[in-house]
C-alpha positions as CSV (number, residue, x, y, z in Angstrom):
1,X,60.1,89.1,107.4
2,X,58.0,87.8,104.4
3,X,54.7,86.0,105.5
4,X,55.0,82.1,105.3
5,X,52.3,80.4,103.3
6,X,50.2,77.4,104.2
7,X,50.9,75.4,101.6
8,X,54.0,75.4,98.4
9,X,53.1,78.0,96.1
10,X,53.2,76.2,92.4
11,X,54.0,77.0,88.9
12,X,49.7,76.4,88.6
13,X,49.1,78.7,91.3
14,X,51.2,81.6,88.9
15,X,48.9,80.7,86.6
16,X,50.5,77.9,84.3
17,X,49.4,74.5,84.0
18,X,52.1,72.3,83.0
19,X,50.1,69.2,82.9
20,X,47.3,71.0,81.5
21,X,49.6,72.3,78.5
22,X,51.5,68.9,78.3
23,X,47.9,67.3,77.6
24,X,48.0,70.0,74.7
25,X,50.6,69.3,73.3
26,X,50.2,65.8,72.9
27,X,47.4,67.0,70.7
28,X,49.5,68.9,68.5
29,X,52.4,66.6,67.9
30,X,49.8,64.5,66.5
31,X,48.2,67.0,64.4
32,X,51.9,67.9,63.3
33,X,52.5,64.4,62.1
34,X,49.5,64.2,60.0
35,X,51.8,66.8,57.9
36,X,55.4,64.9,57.8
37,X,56.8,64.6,54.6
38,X,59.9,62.1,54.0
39,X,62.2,65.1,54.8
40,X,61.1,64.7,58.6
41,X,64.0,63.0,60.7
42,X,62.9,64.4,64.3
43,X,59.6,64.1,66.3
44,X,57.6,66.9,68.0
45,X,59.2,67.6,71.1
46,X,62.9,68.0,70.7
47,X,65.3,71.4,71.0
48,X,65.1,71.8,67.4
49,X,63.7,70.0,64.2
50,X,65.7,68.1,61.7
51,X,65.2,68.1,57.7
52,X,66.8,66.7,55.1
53,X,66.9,68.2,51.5
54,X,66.1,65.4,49.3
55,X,69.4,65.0,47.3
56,X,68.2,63.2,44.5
57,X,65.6,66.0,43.8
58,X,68.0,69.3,43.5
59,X,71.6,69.7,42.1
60,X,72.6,72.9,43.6
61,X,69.4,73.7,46.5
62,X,69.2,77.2,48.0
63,X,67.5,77.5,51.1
64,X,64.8,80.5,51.4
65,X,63.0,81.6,54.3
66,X,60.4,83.7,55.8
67,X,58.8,85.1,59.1
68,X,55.3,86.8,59.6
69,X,51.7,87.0,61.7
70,X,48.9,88.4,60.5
71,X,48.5,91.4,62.5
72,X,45.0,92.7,64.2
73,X,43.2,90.0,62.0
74,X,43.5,88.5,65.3
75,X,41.4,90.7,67.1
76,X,38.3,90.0,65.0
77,X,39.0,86.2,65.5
78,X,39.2,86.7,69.7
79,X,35.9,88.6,69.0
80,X,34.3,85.7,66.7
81,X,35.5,82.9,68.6
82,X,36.7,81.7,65.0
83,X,39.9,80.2,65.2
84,X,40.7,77.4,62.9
85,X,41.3,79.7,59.5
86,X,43.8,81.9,61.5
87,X,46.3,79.1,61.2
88,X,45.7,78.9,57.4
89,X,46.3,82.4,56.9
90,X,49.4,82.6,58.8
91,X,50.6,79.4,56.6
92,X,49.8,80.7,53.5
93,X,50.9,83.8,54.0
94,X,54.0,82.7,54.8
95,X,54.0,80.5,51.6
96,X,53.7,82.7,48.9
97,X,56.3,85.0,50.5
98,X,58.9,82.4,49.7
99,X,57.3,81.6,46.6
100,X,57.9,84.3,44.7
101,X,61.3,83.4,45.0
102,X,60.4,80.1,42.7
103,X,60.6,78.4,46.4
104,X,59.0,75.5,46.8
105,X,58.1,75.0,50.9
106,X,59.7,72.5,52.9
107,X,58.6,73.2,57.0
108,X,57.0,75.2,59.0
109,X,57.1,76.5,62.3
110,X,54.3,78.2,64.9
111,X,54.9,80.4,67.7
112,X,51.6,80.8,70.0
113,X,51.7,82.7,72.9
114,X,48.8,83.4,75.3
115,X,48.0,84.8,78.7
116,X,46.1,81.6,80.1
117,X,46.5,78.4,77.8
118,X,42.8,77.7,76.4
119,X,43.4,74.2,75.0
120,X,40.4,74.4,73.0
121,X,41.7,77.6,71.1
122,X,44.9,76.1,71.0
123,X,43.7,73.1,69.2
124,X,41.6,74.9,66.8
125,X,44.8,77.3,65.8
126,X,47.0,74.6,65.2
127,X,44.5,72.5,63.7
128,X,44.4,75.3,61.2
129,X,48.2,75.5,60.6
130,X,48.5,71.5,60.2
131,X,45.9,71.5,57.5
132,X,47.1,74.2,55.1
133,X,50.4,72.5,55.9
134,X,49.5,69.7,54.3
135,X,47.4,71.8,51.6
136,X,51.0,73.4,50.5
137,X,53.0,70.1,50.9
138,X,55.1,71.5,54.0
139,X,55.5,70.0,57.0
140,X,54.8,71.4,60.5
141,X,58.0,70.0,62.6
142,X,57.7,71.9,65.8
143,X,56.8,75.5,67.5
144,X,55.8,76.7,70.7
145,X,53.2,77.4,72.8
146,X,54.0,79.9,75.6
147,X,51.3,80.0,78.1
148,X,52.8,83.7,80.0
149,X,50.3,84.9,82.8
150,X,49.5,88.8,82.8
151,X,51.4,89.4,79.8
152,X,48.0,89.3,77.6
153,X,44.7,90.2,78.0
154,X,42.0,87.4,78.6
155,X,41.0,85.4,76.1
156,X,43.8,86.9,73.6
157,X,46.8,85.3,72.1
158,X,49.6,86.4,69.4
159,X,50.7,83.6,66.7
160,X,54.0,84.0,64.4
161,X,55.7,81.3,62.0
162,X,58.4,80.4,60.3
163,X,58.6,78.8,57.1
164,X,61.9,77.6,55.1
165,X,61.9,76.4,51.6
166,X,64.5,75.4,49.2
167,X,64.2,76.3,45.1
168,X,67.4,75.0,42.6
169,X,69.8,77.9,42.3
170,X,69.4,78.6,38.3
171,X,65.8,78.8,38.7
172,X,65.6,81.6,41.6
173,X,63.5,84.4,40.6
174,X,65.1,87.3,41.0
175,X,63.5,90.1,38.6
176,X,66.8,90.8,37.5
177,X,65.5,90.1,34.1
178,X,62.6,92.5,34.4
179,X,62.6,94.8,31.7
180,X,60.6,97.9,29.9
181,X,57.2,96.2,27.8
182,X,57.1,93.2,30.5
183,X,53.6,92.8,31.6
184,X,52.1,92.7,34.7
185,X,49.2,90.0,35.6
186,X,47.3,90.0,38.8
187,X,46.0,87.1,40.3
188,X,42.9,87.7,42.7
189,X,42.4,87.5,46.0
190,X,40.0,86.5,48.3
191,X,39.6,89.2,50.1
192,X,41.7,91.4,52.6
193,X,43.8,88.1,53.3
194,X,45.7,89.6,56.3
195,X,46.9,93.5,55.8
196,X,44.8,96.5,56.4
197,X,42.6,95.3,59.8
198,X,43.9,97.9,61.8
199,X,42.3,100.5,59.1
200,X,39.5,98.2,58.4
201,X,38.0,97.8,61.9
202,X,38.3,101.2,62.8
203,X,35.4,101.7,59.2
204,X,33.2,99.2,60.0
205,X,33.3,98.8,63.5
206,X,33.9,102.5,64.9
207,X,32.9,104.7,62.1
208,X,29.8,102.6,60.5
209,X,29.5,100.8,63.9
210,X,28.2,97.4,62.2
211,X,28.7,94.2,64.7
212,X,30.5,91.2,63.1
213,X,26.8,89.7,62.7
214,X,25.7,92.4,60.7
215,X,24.4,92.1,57.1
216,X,25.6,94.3,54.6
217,X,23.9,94.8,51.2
218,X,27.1,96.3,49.2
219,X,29.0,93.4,50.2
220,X,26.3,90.8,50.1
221,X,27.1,89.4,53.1
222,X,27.7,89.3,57.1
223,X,30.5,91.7,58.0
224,X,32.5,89.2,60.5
225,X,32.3,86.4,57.4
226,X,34.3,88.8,54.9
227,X,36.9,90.1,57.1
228,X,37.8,85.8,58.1
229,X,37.9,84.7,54.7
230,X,41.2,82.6,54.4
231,X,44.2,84.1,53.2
232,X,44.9,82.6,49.6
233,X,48.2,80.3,49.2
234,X,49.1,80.9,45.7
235,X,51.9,78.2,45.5
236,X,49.4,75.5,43.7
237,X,49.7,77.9,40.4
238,X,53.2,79.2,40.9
239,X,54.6,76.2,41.0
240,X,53.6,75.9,37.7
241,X,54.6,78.9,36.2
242,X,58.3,78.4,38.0
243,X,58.6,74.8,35.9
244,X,57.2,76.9,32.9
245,X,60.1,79.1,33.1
246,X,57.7,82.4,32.2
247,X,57.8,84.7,34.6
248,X,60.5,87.2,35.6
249,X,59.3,88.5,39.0
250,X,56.3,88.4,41.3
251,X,55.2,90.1,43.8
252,X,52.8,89.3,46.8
253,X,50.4,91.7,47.8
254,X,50.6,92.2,51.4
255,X,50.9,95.4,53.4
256,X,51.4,98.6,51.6
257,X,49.4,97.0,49.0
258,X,50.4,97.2,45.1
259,X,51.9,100.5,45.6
260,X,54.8,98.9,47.8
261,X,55.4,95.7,47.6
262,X,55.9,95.5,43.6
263,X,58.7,98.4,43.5
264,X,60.4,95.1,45.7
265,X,61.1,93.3,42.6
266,X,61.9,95.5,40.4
267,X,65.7,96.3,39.2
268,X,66.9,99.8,39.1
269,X,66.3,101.4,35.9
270,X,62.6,100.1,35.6
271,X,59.3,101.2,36.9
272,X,55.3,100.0,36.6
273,X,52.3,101.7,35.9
274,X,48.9,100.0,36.9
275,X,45.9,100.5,35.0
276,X,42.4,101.4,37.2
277,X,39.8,99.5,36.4
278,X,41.8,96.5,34.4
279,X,40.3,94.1,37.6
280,X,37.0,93.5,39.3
281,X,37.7,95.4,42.6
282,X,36.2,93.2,45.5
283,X,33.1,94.7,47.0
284,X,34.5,94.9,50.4
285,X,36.9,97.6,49.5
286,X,34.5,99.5,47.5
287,X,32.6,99.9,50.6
288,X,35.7,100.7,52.5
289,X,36.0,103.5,50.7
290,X,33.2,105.2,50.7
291,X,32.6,104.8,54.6
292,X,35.3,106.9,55.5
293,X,35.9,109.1,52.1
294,X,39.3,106.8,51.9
295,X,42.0,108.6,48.9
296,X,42.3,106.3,46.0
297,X,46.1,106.5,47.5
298,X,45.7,105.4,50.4
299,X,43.5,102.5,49.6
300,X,46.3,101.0,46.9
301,X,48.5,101.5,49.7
302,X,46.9,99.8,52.4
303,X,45.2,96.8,51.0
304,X,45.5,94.4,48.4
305,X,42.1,95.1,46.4
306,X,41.2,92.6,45.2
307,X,44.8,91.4,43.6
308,X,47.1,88.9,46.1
309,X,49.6,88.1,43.4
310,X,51.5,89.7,41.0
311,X,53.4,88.2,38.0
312,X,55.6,90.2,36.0
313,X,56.2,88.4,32.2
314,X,58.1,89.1,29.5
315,X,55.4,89.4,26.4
316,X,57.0,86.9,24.3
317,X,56.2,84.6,27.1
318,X,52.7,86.4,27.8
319,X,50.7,83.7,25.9
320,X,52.7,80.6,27.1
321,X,51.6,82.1,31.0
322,X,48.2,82.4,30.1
323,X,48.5,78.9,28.7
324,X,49.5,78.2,32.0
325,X,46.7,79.6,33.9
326,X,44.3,78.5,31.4
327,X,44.7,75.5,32.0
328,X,44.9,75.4,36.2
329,X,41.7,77.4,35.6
330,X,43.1,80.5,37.2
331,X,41.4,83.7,37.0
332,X,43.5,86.7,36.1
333,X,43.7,90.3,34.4
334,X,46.3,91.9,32.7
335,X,46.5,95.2,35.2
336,X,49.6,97.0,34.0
337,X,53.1,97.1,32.3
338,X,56.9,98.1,33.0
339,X,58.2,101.4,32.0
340,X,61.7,102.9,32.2
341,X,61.7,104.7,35.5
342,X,62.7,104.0,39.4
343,X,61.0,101.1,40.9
344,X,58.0,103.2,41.7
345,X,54.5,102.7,40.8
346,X,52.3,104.3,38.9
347,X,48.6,104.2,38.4
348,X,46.4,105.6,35.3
């Protein structure tokens, strides 16, 4: 026979605070409504939010969508005790993935799971999430916070979101268009954004065996400070280019780098070739490198360096994009070209 206990066991006593999360939550459903757009029709709370496509805005809408994290970025953040950007970088990630698309976001949604609910952490991640929220115009209209004893280590949590957007049908972009003599622009980053930690960590933290406080001359700054700078949204300038009608396909630079993610919108039939040293290559990656004697191949394949976005243009429309980007007083470089061949890249 099972020993009785002395008292009821509780759902606390497992490890989960109801009240504690409840208090929490409170907290995020009003960071949440800080982000509510006019699409909004539910409150924070419910089985499922509600949106409403504005009617008077699109003829024939098309709904887009998109899931992500950003991988062992997280570890560095546990180890920092830097929180807030994490939620930015999973929003923005998740933004240009739909924007390439021509998709302008509508809402978001976070999932944030953790071993022992730390509402402090908490706080700070959403926090995070809510602001670049309202940075891209999207609104945050619900998520959830799993609080799942013994499942992860102390002091460690995983985030996910979702993101839906809607873009008119007849201005979808598709790279169907995308044709030999297009040329390819690259829009820079700000750093690693989210891809290439796993790799990253093991150079600087096992092989060169720097701390995240440590000072490094080739990158002119404190290890731990590069690796957390925010992942870029790139919707502010795309936007603009979408209404400009001049671009045929872009690509966002996430993992696998260049070398895999533009052969994703290209058609059959065409190929790219990417010129070396057509863009300032961020420090941090130069320094990459050379700690662990990194091939040239496996660098373009592994990280974004030092380009987040890529735009592919037809060249009669090349000066009306850098018209474009003139003006929003975007940096770029022209890095490459499309060739006959099959959706590969090439570098010279």
């Amino acid at each position: 026979m099972a020993p009785n206990s002395s008292k009821p066991i509780t759902y606390a006593d497992a490890g989960v605070n109801i009240d504690q999360a409840n208090r929490t939550k409170q907290r995020i459903k009003y960071l949440a409504h800080k982000t509510f757009t006019k699409g909004v029709l539910s409150e924070i709370g419910g089985f499922g939010g509600l949106f409403a496509i504005d009617k008077t805005k699109y003829i024939d809408p098309i709904l887009v969508s998109s899931v992500d994290g950003v991988g062992t970025k997280l570890k560095l953040a546990f180890e920092m005790k830097v929180h807030h950007t994490i939620g930015a970088d999973l929003v923005n990630h998740c933004v240009n993935d739909i924007a390439v698309q021509g998709a302008a976001p509508m809402f978001f949604m976070d999932y944030l799971a953790t071993g022992q609910l730390d509402p402090g952490v908490a706080e700070k991640v959403v926090e995070g999430v809510a602001e670049a929220c309202k940075h891209n115009g999207c609104a945050l209209i619900g998520g959830e916070t799993a609080e799942m004893p013994g499942f992860y280590p102390e002091g460690e949590y995983d985030l996910a979101g979702f993101i839906v957007g809607v873009v008119e049908r007849d201005r979808i972009v598709t790279g169907k268009t995308v044709e030999p003599g297009d040329i390819l622009i690259g829009l820079p980053s700000t750093g690693l954004h989210t891809n290439g930690y796993s790799l990253a960590r093991k150079l600087l933290f096992e092989i060169a065996r720097y701390e995240p406080e440590t000072y490094v001359n080739e990158i002119k700054g404190k290890v731990g400070n590069e690796l957390m700078l925010t992942h870029r949204s790139y919707w502010p300038i795309i936007k603009k280019l979408v209404a400009a009608e001049c671009v045929s396909a872009m690509a966002h630079i996430t993992g696998g780098g260049i070398t895999e993610n533009l052969p994703r919108v290209l058609p059959r039939g065409t190929a790219a070739i990417i010129e070396y040293g057509s863009w300032p290559v961020l420090p941090i990656f130069t320094h990459l490198q050379a700690l662990g004697n990194v091939l040239q191949d496996e660098m373009m394949r592994t990280f974004n360096m030092g380009i987040g976005m890529l735009l592919v243009v037809p060249s009669k429309k090349f000066k009306k994009v850098e018209s474009v980007l003139d003006r929003a007083g975007e940096k770029y470089y022209a890095v490459g070209r499309i060739v006959k061949g099959e959706r590969k890249v090439s570098y010279s």
